[in-house]
N, C-alpha and C positions, 0 to 999 in steps of 0.2 A: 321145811324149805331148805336145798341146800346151800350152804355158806356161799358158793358162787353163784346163785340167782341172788340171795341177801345182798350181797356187794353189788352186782350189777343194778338191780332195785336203787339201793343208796348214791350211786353213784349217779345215777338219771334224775333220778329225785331233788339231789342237789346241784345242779345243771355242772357237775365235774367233767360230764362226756367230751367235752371240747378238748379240756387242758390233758385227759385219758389220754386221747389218740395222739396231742402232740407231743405228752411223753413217750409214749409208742412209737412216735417219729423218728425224735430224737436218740433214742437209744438204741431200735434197730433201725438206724440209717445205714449199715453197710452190707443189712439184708436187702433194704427195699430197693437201691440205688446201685448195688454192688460192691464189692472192696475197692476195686481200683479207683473209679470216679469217689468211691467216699474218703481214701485214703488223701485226695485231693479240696474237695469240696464239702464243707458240712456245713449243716444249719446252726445259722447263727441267732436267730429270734421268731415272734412270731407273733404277730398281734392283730386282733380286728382282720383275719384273715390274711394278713400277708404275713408271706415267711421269707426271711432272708436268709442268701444264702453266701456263705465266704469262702472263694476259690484261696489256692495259695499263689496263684500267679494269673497276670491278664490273659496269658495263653490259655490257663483252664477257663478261665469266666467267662473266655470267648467263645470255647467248644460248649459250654455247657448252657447258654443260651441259644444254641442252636439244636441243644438237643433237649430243650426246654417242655413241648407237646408230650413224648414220653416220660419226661421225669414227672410232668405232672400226673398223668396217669399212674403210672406207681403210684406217687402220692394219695392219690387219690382211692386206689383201689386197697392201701391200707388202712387210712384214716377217717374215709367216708368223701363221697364227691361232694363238693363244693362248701367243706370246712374251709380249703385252704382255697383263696380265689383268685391272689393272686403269687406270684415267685419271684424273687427280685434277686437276682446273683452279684457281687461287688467280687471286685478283686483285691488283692492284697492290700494291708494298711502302711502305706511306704512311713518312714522316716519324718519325724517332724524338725524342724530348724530354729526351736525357740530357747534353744541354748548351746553354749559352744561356738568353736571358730567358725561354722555359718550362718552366726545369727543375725538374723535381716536388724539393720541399724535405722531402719524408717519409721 
């Protein structure tokens, strides 16, 4: 048998196929996605079928929920239809205020 059916075997076997593809995700996201939208937006988690994803500004996470039917397609057409079921985009993590000159006194 060759070493790549053994792997793929082992890998089924031990229900790995899932967290495969979403390293596969992850790693080439600027194949699946493109460079420009990925040098913007990349995956951030992924669990129980939903995957997140982290724009670096509201202005990307707005475009990219609209162009959310395609990206799932991609998605999908790497990692196998309906791994990923659903796509959640956030935008940037602003600033917190819990120390320093604006820290709320309430």
């Amino acid at each position: 048998m060759p070493l790549s059916a053994a792997v793929d075997d082992l890998v089924r076997d031990r229900g790995w196929e899932q967290d495969s593809s979403m390293a596969l995700l992850f790693t080439h996201w600027p194949q699946i996605v493109g460079e420009d939208l990925a040098s913007h937006v990349s995956p951030e988690t992924f669990d129980d079928g939903r995957l997140v994803l982290r724009a670096e500004s509201t202005a990307w996470a707005t475009q990219v929920r609209h162009l959310l039917p395609g990206l799932h397609r991609a998605v999908d057409d790497r990692v196998g239809r309906g791994v990923v079921r659903e796509i959640v985009v956030l935008g940037p993590v602003g600033p917190t205020w819990k120390a320093g000159d604006r820290k709320s006194t309430r």
